[in-house]
Backbone of each chain as ProteinMPNN parsed JSONL, in Angstrom:
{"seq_chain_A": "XXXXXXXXXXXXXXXXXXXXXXXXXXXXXXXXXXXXXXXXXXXXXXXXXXXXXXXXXXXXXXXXXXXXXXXXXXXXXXXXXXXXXXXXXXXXXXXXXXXXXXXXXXXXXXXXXXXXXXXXXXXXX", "coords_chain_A": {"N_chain_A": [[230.129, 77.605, 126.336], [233.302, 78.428, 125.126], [235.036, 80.661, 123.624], [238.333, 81.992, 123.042], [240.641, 84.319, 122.331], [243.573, 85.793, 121.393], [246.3, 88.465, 120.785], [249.769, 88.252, 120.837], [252.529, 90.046, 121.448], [255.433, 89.553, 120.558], [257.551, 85.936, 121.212], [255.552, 83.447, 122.652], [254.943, 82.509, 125.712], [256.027, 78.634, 127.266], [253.642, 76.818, 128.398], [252.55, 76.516, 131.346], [250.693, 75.858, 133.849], [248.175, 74.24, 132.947], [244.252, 74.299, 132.676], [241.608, 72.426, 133.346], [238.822, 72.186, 131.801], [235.384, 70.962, 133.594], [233.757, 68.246, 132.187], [235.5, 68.033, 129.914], [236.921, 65.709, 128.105], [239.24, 65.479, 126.908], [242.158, 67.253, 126.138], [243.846, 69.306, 124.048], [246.846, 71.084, 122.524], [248.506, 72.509, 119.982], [251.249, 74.262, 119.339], [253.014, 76.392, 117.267], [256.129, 76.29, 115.965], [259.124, 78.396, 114.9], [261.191, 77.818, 112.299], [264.411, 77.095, 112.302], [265.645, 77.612, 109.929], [264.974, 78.469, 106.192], [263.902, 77.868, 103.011], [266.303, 76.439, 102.964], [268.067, 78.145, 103.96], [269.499, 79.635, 106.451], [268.077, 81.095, 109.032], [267.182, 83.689, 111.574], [265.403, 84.599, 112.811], [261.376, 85.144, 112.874], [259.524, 87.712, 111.049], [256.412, 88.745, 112.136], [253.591, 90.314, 111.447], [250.653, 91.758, 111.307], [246.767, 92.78, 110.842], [245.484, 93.908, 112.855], [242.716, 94.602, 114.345], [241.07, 93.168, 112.791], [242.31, 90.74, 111.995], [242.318, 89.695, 114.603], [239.495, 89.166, 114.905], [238.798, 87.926, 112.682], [240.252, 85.685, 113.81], [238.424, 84.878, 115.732], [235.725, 84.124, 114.498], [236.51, 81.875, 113.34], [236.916, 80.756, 115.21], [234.723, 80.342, 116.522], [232.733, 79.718, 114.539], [234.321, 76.559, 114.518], [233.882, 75.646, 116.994], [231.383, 75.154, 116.945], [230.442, 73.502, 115.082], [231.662, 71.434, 115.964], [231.039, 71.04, 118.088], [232.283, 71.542, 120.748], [234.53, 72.255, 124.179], [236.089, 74.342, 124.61], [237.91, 76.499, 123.376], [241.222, 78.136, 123.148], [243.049, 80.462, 121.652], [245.957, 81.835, 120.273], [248.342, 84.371, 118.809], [251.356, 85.45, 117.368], [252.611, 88.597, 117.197], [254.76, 90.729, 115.712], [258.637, 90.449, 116.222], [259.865, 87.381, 116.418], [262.017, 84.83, 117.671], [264.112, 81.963, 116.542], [263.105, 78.61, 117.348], [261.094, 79.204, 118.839], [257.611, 79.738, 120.088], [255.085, 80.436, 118.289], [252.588, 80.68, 117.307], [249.876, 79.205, 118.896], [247.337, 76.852, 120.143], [244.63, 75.659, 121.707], [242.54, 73.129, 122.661], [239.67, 71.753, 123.972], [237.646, 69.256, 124.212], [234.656, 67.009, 124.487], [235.745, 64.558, 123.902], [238.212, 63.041, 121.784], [238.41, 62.809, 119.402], [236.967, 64.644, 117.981], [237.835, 66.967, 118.966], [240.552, 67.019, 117.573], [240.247, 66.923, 114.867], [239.105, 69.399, 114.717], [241.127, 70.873, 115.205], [242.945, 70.715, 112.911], [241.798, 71.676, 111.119], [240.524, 74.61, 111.961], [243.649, 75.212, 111.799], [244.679, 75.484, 108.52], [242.404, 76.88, 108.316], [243.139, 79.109, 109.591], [245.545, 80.13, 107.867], [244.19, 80.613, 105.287], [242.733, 82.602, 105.875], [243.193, 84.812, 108.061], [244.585, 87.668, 108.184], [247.721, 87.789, 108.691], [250.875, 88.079, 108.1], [254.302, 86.651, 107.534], [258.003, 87.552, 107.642], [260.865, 86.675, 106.573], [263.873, 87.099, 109.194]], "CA_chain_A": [[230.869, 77.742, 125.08], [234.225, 79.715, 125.109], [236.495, 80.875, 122.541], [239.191, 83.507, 123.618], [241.587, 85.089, 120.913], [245.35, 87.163, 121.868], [247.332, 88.42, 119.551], [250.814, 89.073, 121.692], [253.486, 90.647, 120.718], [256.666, 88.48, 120.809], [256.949, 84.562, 121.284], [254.183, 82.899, 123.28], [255.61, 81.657, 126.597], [255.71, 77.889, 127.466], [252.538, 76.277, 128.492], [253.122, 76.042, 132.716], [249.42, 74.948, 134.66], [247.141, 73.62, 131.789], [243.585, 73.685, 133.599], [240.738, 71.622, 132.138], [237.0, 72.36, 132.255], [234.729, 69.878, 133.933], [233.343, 67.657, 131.617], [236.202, 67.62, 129.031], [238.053, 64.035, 128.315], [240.412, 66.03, 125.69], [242.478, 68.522, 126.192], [244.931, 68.994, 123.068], [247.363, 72.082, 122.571], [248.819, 72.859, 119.291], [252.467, 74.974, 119.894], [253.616, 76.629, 116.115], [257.067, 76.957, 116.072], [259.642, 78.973, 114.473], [261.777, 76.908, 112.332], [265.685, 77.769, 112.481], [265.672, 77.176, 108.194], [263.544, 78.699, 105.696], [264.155, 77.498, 101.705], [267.812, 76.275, 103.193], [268.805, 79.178, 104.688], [269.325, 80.034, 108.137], [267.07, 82.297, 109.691], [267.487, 84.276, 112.959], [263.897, 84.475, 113.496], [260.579, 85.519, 111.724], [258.941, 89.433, 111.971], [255.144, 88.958, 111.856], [252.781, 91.944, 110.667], [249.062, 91.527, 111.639], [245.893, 93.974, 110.326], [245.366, 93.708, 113.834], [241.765, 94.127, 114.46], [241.057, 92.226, 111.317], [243.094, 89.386, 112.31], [241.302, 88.92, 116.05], [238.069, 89.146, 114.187], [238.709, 86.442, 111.717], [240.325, 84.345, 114.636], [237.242, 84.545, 116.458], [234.991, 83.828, 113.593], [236.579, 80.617, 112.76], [236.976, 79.867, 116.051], [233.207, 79.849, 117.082], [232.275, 78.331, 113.22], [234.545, 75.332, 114.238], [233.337, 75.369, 118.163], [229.853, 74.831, 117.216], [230.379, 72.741, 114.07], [232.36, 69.833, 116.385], [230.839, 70.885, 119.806], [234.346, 71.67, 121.816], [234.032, 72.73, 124.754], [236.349, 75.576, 124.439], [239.203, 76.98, 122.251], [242.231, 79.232, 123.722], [243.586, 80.958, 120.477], [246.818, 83.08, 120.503], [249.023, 84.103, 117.619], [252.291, 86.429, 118.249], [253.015, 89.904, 116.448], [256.551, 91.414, 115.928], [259.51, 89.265, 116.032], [259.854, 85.799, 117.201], [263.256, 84.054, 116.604], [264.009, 80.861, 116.314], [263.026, 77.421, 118.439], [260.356, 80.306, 120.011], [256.718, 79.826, 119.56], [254.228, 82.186, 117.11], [250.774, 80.376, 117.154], [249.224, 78.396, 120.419], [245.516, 76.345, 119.841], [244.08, 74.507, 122.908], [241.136, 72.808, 121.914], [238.466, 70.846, 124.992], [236.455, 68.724, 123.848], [234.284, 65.742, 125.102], [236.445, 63.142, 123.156], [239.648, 63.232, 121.593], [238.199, 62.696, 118.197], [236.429, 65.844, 117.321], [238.821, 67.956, 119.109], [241.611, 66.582, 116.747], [239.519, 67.13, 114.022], [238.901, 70.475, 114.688], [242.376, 71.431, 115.074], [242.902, 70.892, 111.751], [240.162, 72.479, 110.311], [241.493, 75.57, 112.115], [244.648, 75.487, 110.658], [243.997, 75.268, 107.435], [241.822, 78.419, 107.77], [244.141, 79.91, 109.549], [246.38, 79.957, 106.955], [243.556, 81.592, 104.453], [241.762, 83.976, 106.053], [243.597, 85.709, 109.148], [245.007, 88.768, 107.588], [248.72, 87.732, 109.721], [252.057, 87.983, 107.239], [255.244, 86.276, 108.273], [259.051, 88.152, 106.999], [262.19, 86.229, 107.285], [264.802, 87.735, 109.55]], "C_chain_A": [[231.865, 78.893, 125.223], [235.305, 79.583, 124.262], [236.798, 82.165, 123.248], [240.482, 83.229, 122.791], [242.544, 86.37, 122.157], [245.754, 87.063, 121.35], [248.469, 89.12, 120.925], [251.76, 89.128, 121.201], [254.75, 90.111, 121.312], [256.686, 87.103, 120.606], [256.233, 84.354, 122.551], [255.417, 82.166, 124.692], [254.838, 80.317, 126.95], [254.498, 77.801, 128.385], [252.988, 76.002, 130.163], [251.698, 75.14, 133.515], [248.261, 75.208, 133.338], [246.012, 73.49, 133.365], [242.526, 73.662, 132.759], [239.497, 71.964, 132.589], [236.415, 71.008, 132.498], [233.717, 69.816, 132.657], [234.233, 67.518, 130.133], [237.09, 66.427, 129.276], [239.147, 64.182, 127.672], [240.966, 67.44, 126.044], [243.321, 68.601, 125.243], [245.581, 70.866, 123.03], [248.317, 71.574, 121.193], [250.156, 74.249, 119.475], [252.869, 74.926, 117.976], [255.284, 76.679, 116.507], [258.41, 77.44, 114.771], [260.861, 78.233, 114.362], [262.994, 77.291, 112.242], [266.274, 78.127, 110.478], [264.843, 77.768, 107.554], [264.423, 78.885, 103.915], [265.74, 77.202, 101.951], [268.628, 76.994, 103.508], [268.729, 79.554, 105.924], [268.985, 81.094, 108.147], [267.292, 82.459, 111.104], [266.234, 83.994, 113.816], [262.859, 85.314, 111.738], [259.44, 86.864, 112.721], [257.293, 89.101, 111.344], [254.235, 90.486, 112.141], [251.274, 91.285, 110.714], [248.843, 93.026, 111.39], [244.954, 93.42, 111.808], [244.076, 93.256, 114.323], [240.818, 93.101, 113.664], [241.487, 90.58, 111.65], [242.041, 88.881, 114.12], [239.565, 88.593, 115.876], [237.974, 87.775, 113.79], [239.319, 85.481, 112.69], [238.896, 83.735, 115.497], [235.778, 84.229, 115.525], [234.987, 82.539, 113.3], [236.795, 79.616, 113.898], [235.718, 79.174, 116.402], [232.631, 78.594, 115.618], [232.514, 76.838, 113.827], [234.067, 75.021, 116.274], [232.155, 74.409, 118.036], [229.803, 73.65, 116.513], [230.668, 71.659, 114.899], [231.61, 69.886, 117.629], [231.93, 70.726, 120.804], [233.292, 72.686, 122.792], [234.648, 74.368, 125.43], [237.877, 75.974, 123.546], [239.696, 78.407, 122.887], [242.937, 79.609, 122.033], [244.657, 81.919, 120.86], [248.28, 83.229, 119.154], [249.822, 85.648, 118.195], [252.106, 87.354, 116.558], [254.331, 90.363, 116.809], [257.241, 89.979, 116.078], [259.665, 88.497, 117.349], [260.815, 84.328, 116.98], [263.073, 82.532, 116.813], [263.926, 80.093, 117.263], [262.041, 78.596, 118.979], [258.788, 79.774, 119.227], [255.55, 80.83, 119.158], [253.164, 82.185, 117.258], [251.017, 79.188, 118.491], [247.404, 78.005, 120.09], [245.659, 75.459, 120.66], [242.872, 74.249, 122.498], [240.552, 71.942, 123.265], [237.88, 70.574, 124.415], [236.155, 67.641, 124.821], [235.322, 64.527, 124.925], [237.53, 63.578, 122.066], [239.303, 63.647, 120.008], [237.784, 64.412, 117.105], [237.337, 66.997, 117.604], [240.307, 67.89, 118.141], [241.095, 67.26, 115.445], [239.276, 69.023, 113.809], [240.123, 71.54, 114.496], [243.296, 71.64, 114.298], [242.571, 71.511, 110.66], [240.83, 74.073, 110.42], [242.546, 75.816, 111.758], [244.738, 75.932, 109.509], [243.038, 76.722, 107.258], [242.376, 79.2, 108.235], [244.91, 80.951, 108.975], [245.642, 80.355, 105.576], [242.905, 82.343, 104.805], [242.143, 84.71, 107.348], [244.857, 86.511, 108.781], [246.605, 88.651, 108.583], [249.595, 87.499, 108.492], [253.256, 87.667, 107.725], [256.77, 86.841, 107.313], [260.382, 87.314, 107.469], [263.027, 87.07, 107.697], [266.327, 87.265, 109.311]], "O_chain_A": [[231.513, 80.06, 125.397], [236.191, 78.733, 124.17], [236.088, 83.018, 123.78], [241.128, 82.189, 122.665], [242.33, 87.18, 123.059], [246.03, 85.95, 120.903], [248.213, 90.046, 121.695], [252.055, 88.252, 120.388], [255.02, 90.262, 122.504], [255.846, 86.753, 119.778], [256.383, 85.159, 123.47], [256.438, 81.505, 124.504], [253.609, 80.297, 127.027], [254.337, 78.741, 129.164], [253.887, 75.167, 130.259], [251.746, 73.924, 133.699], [247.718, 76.257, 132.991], [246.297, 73.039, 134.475], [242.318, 74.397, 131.794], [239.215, 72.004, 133.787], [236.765, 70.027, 131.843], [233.078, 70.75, 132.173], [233.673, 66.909, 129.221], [237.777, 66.177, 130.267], [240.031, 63.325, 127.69], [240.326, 68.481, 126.189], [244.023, 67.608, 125.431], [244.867, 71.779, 123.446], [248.831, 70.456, 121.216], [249.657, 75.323, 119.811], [252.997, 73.86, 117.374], [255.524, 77.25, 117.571], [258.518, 76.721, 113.777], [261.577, 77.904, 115.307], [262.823, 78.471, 111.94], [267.21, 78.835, 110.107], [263.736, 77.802, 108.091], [265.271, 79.735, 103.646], [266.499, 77.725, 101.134], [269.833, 76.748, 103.44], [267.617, 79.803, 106.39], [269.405, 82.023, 107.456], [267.567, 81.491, 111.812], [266.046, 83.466, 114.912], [263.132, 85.695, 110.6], [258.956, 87.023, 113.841], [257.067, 89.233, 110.141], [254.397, 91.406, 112.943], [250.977, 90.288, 110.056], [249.593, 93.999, 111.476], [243.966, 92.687, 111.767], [243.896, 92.094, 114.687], [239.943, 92.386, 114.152], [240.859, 89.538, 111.466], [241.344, 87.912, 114.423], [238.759, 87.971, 116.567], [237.37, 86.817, 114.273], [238.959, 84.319, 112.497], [238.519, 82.592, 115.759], [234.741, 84.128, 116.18], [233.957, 81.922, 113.03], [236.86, 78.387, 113.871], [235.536, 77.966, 116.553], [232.321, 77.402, 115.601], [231.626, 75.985, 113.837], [234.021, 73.828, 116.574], [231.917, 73.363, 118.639], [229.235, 72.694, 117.042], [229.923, 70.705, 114.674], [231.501, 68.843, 118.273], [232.236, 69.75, 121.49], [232.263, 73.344, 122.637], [234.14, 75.171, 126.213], [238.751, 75.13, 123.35], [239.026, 79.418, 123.097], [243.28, 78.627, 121.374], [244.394, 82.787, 121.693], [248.981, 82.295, 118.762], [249.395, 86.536, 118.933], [251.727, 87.029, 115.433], [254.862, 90.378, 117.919], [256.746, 88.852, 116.072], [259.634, 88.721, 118.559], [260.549, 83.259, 116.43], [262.028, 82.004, 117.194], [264.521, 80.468, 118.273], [262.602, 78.983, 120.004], [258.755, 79.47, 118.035], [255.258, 81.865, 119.759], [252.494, 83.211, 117.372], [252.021, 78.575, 118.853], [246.505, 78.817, 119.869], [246.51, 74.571, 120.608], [242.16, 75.114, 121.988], [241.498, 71.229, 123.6], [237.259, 71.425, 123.778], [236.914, 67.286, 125.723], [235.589, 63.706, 125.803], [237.417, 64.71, 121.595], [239.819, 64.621, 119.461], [238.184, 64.932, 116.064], [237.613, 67.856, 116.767], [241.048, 68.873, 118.14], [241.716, 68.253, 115.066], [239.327, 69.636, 112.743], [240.135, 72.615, 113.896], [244.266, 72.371, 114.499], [243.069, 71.748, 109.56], [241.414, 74.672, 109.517], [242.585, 76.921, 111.216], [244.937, 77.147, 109.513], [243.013, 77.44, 106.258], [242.402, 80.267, 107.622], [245.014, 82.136, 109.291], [246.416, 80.458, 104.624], [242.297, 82.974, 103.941], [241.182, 85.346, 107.78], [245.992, 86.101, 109.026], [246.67, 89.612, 109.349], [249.115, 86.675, 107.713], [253.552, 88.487, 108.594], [256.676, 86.521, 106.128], [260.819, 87.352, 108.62], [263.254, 87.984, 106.904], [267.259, 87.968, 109.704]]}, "seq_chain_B": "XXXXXXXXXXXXXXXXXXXXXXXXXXXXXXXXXXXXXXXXXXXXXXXXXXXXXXXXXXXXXXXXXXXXXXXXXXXXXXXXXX", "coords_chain_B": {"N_chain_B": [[234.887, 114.908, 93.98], [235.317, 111.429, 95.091], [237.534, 110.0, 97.138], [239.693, 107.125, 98.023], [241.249, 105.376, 100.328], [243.793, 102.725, 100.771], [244.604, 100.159, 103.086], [247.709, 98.789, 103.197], [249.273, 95.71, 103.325], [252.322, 93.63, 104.298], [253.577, 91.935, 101.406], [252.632, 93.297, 100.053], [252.635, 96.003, 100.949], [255.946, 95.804, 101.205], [256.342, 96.134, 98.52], [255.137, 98.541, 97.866], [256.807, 99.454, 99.435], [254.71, 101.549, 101.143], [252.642, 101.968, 103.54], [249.75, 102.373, 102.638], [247.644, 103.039, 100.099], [246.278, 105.479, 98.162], [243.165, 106.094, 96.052], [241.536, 107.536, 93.472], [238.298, 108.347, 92.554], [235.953, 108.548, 89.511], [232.715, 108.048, 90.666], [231.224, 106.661, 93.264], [232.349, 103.47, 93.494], [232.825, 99.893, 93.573], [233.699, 96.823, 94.793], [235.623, 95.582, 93.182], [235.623, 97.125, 90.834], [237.192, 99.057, 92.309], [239.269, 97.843, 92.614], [240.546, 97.265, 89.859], [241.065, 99.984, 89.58], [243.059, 100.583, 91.08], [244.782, 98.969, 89.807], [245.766, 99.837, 87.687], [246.608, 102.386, 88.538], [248.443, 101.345, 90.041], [250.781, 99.621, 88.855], [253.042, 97.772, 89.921], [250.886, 96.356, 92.173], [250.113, 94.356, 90.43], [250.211, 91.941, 90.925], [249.655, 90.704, 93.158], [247.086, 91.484, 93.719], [245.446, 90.334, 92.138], [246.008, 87.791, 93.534], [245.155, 88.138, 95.703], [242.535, 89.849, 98.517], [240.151, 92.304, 98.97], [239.296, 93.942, 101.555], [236.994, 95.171, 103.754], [236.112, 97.251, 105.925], [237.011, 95.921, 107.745], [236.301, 92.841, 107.229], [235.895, 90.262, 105.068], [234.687, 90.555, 101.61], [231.926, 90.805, 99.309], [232.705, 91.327, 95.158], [231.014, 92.525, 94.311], [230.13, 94.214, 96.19], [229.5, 97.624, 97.014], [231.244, 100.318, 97.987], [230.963, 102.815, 100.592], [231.676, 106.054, 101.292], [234.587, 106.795, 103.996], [234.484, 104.327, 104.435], [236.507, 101.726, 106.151], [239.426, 100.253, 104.06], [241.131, 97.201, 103.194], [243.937, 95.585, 101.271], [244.172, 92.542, 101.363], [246.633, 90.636, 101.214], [248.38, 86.582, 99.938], [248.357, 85.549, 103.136], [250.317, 84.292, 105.956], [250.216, 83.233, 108.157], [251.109, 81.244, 111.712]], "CA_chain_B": [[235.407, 113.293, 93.326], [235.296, 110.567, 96.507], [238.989, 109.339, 97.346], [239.604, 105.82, 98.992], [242.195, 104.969, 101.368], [243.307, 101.562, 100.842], [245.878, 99.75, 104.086], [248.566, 97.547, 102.44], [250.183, 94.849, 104.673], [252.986, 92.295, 103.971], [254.229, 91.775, 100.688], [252.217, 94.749, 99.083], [253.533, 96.772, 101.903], [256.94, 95.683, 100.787], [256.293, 96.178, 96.981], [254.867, 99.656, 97.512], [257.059, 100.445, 100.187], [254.175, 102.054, 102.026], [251.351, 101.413, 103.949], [248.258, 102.668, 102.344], [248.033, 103.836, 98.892], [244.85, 106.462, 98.111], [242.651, 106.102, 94.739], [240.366, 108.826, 93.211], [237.436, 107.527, 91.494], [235.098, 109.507, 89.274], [231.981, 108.004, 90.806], [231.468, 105.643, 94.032], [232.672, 102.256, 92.86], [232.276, 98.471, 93.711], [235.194, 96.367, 95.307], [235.977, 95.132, 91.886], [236.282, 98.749, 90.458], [238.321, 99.793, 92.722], [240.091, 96.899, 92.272], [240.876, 97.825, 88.316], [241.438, 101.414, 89.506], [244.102, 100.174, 91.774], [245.61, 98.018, 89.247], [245.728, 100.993, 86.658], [247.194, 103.273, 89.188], [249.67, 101.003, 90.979], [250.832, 98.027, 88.022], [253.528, 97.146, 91.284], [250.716, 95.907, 93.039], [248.849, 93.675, 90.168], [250.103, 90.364, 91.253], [248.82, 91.196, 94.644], [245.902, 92.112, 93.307], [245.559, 88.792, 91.653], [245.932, 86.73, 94.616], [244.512, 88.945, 97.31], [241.105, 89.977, 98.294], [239.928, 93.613, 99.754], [238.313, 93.808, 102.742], [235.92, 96.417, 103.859], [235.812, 97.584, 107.326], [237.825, 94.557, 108.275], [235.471, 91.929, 106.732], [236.003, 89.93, 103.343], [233.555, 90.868, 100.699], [232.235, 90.276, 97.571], [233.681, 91.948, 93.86], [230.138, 93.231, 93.687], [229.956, 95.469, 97.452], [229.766, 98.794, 96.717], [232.248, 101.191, 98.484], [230.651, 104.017, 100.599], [233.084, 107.243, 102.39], [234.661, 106.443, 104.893], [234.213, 102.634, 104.435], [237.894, 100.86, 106.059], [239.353, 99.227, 103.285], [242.429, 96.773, 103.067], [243.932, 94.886, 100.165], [244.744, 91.396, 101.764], [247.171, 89.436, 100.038], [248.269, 85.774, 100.502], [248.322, 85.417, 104.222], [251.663, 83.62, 106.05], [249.977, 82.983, 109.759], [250.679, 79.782, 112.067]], "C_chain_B": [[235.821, 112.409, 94.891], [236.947, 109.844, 95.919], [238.819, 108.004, 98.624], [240.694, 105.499, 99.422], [242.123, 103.623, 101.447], [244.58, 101.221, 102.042], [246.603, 98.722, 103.036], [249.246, 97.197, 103.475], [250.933, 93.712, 103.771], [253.701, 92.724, 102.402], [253.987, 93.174, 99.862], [252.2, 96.143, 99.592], [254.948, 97.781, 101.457], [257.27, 96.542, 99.245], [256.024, 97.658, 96.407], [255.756, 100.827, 98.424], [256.202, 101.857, 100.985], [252.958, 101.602, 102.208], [249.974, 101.794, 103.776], [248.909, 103.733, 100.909], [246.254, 104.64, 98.965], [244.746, 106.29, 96.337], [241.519, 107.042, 94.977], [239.443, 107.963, 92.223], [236.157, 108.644, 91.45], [233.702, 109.521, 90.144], [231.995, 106.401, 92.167], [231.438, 104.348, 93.254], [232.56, 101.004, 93.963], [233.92, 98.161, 94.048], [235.896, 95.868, 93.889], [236.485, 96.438, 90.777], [237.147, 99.379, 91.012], [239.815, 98.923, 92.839], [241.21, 96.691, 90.91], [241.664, 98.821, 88.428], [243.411, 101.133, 89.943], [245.367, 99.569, 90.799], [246.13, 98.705, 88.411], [246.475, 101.647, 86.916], [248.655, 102.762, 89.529], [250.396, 99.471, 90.117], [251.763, 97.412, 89.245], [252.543, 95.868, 91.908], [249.8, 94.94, 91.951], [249.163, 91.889, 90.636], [249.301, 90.147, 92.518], [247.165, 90.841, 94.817], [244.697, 91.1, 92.959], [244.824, 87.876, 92.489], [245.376, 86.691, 95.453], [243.112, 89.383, 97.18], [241.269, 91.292, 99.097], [238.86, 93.186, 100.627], [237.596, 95.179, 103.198], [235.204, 96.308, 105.101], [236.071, 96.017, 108.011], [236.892, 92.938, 108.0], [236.039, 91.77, 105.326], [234.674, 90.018, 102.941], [233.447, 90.397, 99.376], [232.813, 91.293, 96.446], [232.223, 92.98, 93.91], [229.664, 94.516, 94.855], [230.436, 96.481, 97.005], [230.161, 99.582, 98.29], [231.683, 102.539, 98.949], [232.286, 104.727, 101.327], [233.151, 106.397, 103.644], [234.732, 104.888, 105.565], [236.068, 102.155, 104.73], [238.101, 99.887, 104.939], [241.054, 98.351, 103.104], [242.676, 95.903, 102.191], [245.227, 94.078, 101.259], [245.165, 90.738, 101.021], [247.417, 88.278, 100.414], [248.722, 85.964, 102.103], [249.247, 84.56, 104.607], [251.084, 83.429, 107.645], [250.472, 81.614, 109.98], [252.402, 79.915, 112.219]], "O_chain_B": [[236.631, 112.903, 95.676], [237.326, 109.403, 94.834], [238.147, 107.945, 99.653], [241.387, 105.221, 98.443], [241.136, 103.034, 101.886], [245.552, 101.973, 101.978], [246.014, 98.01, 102.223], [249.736, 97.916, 104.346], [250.431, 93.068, 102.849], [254.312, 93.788, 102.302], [254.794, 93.883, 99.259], [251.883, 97.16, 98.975], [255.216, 98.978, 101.35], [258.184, 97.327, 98.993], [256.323, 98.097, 95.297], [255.734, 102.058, 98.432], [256.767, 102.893, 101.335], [252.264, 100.998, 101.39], [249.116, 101.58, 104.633], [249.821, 104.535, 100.705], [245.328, 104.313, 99.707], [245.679, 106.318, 95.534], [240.844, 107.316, 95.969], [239.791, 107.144, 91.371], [235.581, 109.276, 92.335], [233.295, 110.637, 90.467], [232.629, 105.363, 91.976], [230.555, 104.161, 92.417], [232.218, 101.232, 95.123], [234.933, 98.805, 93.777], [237.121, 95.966, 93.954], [237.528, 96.528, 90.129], [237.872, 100.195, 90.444], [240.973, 99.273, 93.063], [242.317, 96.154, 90.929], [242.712, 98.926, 87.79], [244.47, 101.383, 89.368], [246.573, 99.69, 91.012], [247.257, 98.285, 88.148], [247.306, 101.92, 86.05], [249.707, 103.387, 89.4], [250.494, 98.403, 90.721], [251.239, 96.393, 89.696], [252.986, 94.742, 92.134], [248.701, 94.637, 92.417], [248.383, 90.937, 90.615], [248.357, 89.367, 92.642], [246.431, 90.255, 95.612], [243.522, 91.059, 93.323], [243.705, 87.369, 92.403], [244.995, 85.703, 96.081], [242.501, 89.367, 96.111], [242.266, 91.48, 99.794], [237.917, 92.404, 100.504], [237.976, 96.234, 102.692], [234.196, 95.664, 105.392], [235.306, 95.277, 108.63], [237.045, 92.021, 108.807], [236.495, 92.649, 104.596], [233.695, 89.693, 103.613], [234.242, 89.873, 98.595], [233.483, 92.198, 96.942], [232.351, 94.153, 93.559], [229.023, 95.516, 94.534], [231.593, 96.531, 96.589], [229.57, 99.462, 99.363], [231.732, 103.469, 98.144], [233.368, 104.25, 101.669], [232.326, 105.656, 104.177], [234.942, 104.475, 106.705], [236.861, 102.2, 103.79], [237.349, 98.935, 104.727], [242.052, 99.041, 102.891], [241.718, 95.146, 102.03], [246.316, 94.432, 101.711], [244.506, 90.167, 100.152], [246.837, 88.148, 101.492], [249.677, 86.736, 102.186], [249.371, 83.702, 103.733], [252.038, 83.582, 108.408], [250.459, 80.781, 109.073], [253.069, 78.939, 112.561]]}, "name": "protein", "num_of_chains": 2, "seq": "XXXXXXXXXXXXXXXXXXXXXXXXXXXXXXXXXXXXXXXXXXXXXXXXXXXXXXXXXXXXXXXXXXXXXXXXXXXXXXXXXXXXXXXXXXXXXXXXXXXXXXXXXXXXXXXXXXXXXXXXXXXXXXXXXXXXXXXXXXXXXXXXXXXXXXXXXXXXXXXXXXXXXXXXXXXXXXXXXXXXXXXXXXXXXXXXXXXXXXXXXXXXXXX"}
């Protein structure tokens, strides 16, 4: 069972050698990205503000919850701090599982709490 | 008289223009009391206040956890991750 949480500071660089644990049939990756628009206005980029230890806490909290809950066989978590302009990516979720189904499922789930309980604030630039 | 150090991030950051406001309270208080105190002290931050939850030593808590010294405390407001 492995969950592993990074908060890095900037955008997340592209995804280059993906490598899969034996006995996963799923590998899925989740890429946030930073949209060039925000309420019809052009945006440069967006300055994220994390309560740092707070925030790797609650990633790793909800990571293991939804590990165990679906049975994955591991979750890469990484969410950026400081600015991250546009077309660049902010948040990264790799999910392994046995089967496509639960890992989908899960990747959702995560979101979704994401998005209420990881102390991370986003500022238009 | 015990003083509490609260972190503000994001909008209530913005709103207070700084990052940690400090409350005096006659007698150790409950996240919910200091929650009032806050609101009393700082009306800026009651929408915040509203929406957001305090955390205590980087954990969410309940209204009814009482607040010792020294206890980290941060008033989390809505959250913008992802």
């Amino acid at each position: 069972m492995t969950v592993r949480v990074q908060l890095t500071d900037g955008p997340l660089p592209p995804i280059t050698n993906p490598s899969y644990t034996e006995g996963s049939g799923a590998w899925i990756a989740f890429d946030g990205i930073v949209r060039p628009t925000e309420d019809g206005q052009h945006i440069v980029g967006l300055e994220y503000e994390a309560y740092r230890p707070m925030a790797e806490q609650q990633l790793e909290i909800i990571g293991h919850d939804l590990h165990e809950k679906h049975g994955l066989i591991s979750m890469d978590i990484e969410h950026s701090f400081g600015f991250v302009p546009n077309f660049e990516c902010s948040f990264r979720l790799i999910i392994e599982s046995e089967h496509r189904k639960e890992g989908l499922v899960a990747m959702d789930e995560f979101i979704d709490r994401l998005k209420q309980d990881v102390p991370i604030w986003k500022r238009v630039k | 008289m015990p003083t509490y150090t609260i972190l503000l991030f994001g909008p209530a950051a913005v709103a207070m223009d700084m990052d940690r406001v400090v409350i005096e309270s006659p007698d150790s208080c409950s996240v919910n009391q200091l929650k009032t105190l806050m609101s009393q002290n700082f009306s800026v931050l009651d929408a915040h206040l509203q929406a957001g939850r305090l955390a205590v030593n980087q954990s969410f808590v309940t209204g009814e956890t009482i607040i010792s010294a020294g206890d980290e405390i941060a008033l989390i407001t809505m959250v913008s991750g992802g």
